[in-house]
C-alpha positions in Angstrom: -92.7 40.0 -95.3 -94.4 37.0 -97.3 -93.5 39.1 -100.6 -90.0 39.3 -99.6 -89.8 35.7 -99.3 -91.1 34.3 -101.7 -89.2 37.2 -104.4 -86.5 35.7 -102.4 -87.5 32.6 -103.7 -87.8 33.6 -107.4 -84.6 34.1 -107.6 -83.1 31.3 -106.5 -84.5 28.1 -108.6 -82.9 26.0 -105.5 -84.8 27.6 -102.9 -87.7 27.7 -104.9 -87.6 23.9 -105.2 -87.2 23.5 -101.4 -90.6 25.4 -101.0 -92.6 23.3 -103.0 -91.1 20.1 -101.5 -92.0 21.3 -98.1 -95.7 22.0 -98.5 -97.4 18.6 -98.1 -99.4 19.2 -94.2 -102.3 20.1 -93.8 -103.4 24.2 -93.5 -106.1 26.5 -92.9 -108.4 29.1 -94.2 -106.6 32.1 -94.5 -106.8 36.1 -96.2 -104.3 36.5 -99.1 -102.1 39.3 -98.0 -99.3 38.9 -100.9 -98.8 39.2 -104.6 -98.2 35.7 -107.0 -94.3 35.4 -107.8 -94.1 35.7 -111.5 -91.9 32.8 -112.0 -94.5 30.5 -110.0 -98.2 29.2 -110.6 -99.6 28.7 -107.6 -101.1 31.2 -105.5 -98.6 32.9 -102.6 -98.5 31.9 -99.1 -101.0 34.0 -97.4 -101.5 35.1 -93.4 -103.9 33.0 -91.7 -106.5 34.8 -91.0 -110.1 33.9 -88.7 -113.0 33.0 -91.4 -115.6 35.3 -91.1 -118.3 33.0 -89.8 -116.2 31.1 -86.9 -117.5 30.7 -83.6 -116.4 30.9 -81.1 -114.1 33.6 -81.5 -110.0 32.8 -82.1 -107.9 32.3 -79.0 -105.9 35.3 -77.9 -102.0 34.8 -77.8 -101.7 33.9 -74.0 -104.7 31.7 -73.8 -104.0 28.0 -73.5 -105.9 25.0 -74.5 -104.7 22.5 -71.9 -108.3 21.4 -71.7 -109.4 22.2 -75.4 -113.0 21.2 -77.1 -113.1 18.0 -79.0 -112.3 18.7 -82.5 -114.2 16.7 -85.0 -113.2 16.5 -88.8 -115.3 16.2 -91.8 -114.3 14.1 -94.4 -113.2 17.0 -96.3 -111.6 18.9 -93.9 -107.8 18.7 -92.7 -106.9 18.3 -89.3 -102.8 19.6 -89.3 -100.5 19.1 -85.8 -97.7 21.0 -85.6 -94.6 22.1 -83.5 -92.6 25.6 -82.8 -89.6 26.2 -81.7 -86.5 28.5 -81.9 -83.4 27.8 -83.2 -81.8 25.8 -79.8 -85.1 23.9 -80.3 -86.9 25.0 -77.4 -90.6 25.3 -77.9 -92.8 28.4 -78.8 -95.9 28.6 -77.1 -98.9 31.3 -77.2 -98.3 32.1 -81.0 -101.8 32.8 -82.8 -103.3 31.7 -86.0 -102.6 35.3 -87.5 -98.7 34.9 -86.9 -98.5 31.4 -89.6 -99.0 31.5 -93.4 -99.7 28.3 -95.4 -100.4 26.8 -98.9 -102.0 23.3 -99.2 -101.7 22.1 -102.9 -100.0 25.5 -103.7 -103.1 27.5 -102.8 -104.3 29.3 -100.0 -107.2 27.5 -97.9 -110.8 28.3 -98.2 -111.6 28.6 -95.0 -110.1 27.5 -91.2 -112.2 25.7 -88.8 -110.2 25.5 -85.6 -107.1 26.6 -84.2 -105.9 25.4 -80.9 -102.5 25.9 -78.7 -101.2 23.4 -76.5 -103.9 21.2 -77.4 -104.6 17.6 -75.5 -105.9 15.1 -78.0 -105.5 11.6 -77.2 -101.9 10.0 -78.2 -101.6 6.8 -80.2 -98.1 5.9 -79.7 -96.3 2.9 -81.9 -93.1 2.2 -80.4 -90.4 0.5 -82.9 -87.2 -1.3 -81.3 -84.7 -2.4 -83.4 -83.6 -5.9 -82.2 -81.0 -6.4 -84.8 -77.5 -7.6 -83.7 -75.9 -4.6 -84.4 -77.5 -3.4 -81.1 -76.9 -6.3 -78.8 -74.0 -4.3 -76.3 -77.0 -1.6 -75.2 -80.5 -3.1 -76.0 -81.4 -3.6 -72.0 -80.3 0.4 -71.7 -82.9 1.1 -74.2 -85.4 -1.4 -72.9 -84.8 0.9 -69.7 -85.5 4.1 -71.3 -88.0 3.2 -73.6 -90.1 1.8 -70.6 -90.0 4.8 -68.7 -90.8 6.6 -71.7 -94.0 4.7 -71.8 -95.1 5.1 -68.0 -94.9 8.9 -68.2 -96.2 9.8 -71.4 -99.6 7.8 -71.0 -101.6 9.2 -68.7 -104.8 9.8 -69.9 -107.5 6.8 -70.0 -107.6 7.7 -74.1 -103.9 7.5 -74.6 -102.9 3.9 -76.1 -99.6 2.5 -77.3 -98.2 -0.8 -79.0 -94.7 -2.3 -79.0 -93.0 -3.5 -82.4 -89.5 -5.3 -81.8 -87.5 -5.9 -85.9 -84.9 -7.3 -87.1 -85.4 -9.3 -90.3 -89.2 -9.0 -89.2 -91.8 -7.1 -87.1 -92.8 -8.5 -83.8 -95.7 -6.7 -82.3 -94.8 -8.0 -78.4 -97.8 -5.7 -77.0 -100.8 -4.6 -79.3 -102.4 -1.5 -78.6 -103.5 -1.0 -75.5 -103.3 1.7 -72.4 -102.4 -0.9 -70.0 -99.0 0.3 -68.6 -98.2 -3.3 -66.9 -98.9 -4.8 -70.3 -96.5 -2.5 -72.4 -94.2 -2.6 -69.9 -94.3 -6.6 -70.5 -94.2 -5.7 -74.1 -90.8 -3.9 -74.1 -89.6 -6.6 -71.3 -90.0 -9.2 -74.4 -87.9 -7.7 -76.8 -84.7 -9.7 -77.5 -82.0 -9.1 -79.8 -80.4 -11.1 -82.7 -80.3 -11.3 -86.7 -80.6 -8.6 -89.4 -81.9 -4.9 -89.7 -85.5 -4.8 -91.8 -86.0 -1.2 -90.4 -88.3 -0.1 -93.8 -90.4 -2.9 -93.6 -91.0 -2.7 -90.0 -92.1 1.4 -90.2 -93.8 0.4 -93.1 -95.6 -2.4 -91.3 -96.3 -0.2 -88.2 -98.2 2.2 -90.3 -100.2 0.0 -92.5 -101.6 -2.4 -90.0 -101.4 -0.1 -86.7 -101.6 3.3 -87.0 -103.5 3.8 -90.5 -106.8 2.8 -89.6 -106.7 4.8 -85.9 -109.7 6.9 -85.5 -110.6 7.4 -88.8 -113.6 8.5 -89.2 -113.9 9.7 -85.5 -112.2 12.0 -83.5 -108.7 13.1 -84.0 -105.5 12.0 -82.3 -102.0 12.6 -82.6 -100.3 9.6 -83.9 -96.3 9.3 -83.4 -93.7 6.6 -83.8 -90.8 6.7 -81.6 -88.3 5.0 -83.6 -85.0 3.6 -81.8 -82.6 2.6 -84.7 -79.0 3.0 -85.8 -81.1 3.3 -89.1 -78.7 0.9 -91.1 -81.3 -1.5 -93.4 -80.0 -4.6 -95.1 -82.9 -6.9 -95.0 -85.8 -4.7 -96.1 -88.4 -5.6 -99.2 -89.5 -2.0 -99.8 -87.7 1.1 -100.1 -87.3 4.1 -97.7 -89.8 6.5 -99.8 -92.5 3.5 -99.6 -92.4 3.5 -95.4 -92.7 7.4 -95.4 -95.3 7.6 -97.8 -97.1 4.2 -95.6 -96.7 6.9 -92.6 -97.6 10.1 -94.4 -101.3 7.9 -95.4 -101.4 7.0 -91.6 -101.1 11.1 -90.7 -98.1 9.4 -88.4 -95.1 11.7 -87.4 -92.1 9.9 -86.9 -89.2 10.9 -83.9 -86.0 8.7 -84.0 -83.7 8.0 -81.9 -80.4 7.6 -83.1 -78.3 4.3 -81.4 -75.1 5.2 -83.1 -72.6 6.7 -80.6 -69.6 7.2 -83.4 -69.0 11.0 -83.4 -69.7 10.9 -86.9 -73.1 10.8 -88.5 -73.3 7.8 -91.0 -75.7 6.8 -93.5 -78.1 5.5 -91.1 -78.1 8.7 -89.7 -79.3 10.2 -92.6 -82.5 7.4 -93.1 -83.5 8.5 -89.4 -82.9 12.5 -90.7 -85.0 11.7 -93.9 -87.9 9.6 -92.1 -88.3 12.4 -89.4 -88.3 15.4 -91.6 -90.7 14.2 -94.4 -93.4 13.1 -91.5 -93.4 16.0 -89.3 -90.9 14.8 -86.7 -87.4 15.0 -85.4 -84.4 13.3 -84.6 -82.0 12.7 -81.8 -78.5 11.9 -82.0 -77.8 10.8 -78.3 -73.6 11.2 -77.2 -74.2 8.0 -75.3 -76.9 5.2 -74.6 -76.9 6.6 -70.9 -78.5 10.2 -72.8 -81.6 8.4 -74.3 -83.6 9.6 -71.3 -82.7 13.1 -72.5 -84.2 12.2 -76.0 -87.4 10.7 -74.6 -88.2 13.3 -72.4 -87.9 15.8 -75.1 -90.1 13.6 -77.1 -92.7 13.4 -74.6 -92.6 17.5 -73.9 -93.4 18.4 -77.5 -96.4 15.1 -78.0 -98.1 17.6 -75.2 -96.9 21.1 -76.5 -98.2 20.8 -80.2 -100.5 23.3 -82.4 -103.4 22.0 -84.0 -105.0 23.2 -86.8 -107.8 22.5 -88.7 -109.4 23.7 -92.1 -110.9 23.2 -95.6 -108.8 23.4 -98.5 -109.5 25.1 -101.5 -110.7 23.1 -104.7 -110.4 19.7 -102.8 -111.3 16.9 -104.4 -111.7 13.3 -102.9 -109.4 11.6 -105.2 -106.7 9.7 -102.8 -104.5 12.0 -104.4 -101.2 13.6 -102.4 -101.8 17.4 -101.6 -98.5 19.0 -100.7 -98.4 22.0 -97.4 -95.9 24.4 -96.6 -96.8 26.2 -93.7 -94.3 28.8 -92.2 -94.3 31.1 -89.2 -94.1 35.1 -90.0 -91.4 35.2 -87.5 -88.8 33.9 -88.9 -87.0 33.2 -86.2 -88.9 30.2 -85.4 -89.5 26.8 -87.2 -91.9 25.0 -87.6 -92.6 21.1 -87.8 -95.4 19.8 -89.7 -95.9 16.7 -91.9 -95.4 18.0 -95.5 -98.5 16.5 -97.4 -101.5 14.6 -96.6 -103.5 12.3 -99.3 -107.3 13.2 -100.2 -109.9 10.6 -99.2 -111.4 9.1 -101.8 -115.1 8.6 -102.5 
């Protein structure tokens, strides 16, 4: 199957191009089952396989990790999170590392560490409401929804969360913290009124929130829920600066879409962009009154994730950007995974 892919691939220079630009995740160690494209360089994308040495052995198919180990990661090790689902976007569970092939940097891993299904790591959640005028009619419908969103999806005494209100600035109203009254108060601050700085606000969010989380101790699975119409006219970086800010964070980004036109605009399009480059998703609600459909699908996949963790072949700790592409054999399923990671350095 992979060699029929990627000949596929060959011959179409467009398709080809679309495979390289989605391998930037992390991936795992894994047995090289097919033969090198002529037209391409880098190695092909190979079934993931269990290293020889691991221990304990790999979960079977209908095991579950609801309680899994604590994963640590070295510093040059990958630890990759990512989602399944079918083509209504429901959510695949009890696949196996066997049934996923992957390339990080356009080679096949060295080796794979862990591999985990329906794993529970603690969440670090960064929640970013725009406040800009354009959302004035429904902002206390979304302070609603995003509130409730909040008191479900934090349940566990390592889950934390911060609130982030923009408009022609960030406003952290509630720092991090797992203190439900407190984020609650947070959301209950928000206000709107002037312009839309929605880059420099995701940008902010990463760099001063959700880069430094854990590193350098055990992983967690950062998200930011991003509630937007995603039109940005105040903003002093550009769109590709915020997603690469959250690609450095390891920060996947869900958006929910406040535009209730029937037709998708350019904002639209930002949201698409920003949740497809990190990992995430986007939801294009009919009305304000279906945001509590959005959230509670966002909260469903934060605790029905793959995690995956493994050394890549000839890394180097150079802060450079390694590129993934990671794919399921089945191709009837998708899967969601950030596209690149960068190195450490030194």
């Amino acid at each position: 199957m992979i060699t029929s892919l990627w000949t596929a691939a060959a011959g179409s220079r467009r398709a080809s191009s679309w495979f390289l630009c989605s391998m930037m995740a992390a991936g795992f160690a894994v047995a090289v089952t097919a033969q090198q494209p002529a037209s391409k360089p880098a190695a092909p994308a190979a079934t993931v396989a269990p290293p020889a040495q691991q221990a304990p052995a790999m979960p079977n198919a209908e095991q579950t990790d609801v309680n899994a180990p604590t994963i640590k990661v070295n510093v040059n090790e990958v630890n990759l999170i990512f989602t399944v689902t079918d083509k209504h976007g429901h959510y695949i569970p009890n696949l196996k590392q066997s049934d996923f092939a992957l390339l990080d940097d356009q080679r096949a891993p060295a080796r794979v560490t862990s591999f985990h299904q329906q794993i529970n790591l603690p969440l670090r959640v960064g929640l970013l409401v725009d406040t800009s005028t354009s959302i004035r009619r429904r902002f206390e419908f979304e302070q609603q929804a995003a509130t409730e969103f909040l008191l479900d999806i934090l349940k566990a005494r390592s889950d934390r969360a911060f609130v982030m209100g923009f408009d022609v600035t960030p406003n952290v109203t509630q720092d991090w913290t797992n203190n439900l009254d407190g984020l609650e108060q947070g959301v209950s601050a928000l206000s709107p009124g002037g312009g839309t700085a929605l880059f420099d606000a995701v940008y902010s969010a990463c760099r001063y929130k959700l880069l430094n989380e854990s590193r350098g101790q055990e992983p967690v699975r950062k998200a930011m829920i991003l509630i937007s119409d995603g039109d940005d006219n105040q903003s002093h970086v550009y769109e590709s600066e915020a997603i690469k800010e959250c690609q450095r964070a390891e920060t996947i980004i869900y958006a929910i879409s406040t535009n209730w036109t029937p037709s998708r605009g350019l904002g639209d399009k930002v949201l698409s962009q920003m949740a497809e480059d990190t990992g995430g998703e986007v939801f294009f609600p009919n009305s304000v009154e279906d945001m509590s459909t959005s959230f509670r699908n966002i909260e469903e996949e934060l605790r029905s994730q793959y995690a995956l963790t493994y050394t890549p072949a000839d890394f180097k700790a150079d802060g450079s950007f390694r590129t993934i592409y990671l794919y399921c054999h089945d191709r009837r399923y998708k899967v969601r995974a950030r596209k690149g990671y960068f190195a450490p350095t030194q």
